[in-house]
N, C-alpha and C positions, 0 to 999 in steps of 0.2 A: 911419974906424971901420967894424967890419962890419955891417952894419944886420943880417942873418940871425942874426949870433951874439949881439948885443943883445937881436933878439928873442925867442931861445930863453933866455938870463939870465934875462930881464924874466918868462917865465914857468915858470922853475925846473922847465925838464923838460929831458929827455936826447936826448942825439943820436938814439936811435932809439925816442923821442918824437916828437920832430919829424920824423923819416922818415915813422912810421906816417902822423901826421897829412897828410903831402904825397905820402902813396902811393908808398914808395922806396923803395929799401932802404936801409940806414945808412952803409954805404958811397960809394952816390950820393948821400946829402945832404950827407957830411963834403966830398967833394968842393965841390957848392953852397954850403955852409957855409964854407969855406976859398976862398972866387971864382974853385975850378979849371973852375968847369960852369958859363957863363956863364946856361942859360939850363934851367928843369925844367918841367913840365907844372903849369898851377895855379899857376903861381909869381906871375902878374899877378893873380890873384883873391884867393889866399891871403896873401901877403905884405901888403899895404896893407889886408888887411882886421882881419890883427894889429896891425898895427901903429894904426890909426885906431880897434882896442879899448883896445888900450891907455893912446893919448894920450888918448882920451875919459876912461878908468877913472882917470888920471894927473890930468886937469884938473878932477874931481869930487872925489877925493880931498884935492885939496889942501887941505881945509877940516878934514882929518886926522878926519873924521866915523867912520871907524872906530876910530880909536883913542879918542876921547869915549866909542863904543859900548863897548869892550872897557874902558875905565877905570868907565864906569857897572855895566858886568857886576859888575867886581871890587869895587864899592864896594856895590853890593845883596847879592852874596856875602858879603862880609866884615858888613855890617849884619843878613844875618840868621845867620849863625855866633854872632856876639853876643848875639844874642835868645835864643839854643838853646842857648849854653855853660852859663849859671849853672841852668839848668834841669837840667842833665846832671851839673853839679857838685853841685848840691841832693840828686839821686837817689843820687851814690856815697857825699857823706857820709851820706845817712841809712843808706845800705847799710852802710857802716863800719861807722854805729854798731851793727849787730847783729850782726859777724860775730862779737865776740868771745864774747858770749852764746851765739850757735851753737855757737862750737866746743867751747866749755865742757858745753854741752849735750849736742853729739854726741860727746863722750870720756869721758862719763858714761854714756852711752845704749850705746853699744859694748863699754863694761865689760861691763854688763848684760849684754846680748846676748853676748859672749864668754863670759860664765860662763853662762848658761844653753843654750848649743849644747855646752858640755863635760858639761852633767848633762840632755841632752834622750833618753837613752837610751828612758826611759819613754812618752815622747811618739812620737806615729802622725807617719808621713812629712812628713803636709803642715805639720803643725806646726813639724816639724825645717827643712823647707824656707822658710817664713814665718820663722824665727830667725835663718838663715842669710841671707834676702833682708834683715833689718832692720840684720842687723850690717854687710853692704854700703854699705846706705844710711847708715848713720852717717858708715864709710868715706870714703863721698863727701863728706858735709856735712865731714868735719874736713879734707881734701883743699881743699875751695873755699873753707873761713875759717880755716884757719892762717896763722902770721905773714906765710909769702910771699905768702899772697894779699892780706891785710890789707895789707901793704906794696905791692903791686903797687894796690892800689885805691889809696891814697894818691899815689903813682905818678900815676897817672891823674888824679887832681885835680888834680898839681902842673901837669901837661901842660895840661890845660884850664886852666888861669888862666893860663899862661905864653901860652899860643896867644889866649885873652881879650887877654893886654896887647897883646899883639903887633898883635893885629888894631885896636886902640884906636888904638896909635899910627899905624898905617900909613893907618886912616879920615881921621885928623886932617892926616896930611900929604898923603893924597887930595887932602883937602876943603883945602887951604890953597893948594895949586896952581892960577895963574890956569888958567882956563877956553877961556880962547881962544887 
């Protein structure tokens, strides 16, 4: 077995990765690396000193203490997502409930506003312009509660409680999974 080419595996970096670090150029280490260059500068300091990181970081590991860590991440992640969905669902349906009101409101209100920008002849600028800025703003309101948005809210609920179950079950088989 190559012990060099082990060692450069073992730390997922590149050939000339591993040059830099032993001061060489990529060329001279493939060499070392392939055991055409018996012997490189730092090779007695450097080499054993990876590798006795390694077997340490190997023999510490094997109580798989980072993956506990990274499985505890994912299981506080996923507990407070939970916490925070039906809140967020709470917030869309009450928004739901008023988009339809809005819009009703704002296609009533932009009538208005259209018929009184066709008969604002009478009326000084800023008035004409204030008319002109309301029937915009209607515009917009019926733009963000017509049916696609309406639909798209609803959308979004389905998404949060789908993403809710999901994260329920995947806690439960978290938490099911022996520990050790």
């Amino acid at each position: 077995m190559n012990y060099i080419l082990s060692l450069r595996e073992k730390l997922n970096c590149s050939q000339r990765d591993m040059a830099h670090f032993f001061k060489l150029t990529r060329s001279m280490y493939v060499r070392f690396e392939n055991e055409k260059a018996s012997f490189i500068p730092d090779a007695l300091i450097c080499v054993p000193f990876l590798g006795d990181v390694i077997r340490k970081v190997d023999e510490e590991s094997a109580d798989k203490s980072e993956e506990k860590s990274e499985k505890s991440n994912l299981i506080a992640f996923l507990e407070q997502r939970n916490r925070i969905i039906p809140g967020e669902i709470e917030k869309l349906k009450q928004h739901r409930a008023k988009m339809e009101a809005t819009y009703h409101r704002a296609f009533q209100a932009k009538k208005y506003y259209t018929e009184a920008n066709l008969m604002s002849e009478k009326l000084d600028y800023s008035r004409k312009v204030w008319l002109q800025s309301k029937e915009t703003e209607q515009e917009v309101l019926l733009s963000k509660n017509n049916l696609i948005a309406q639909r798209n809210n609803e959308l979004k609920v389905a998404q949060l409680e789908v993403e809710l179950t999901m994260n329920t079950a995947l806690l439960s088989k978290l938490n099911e999974e022996p520990k050790g």
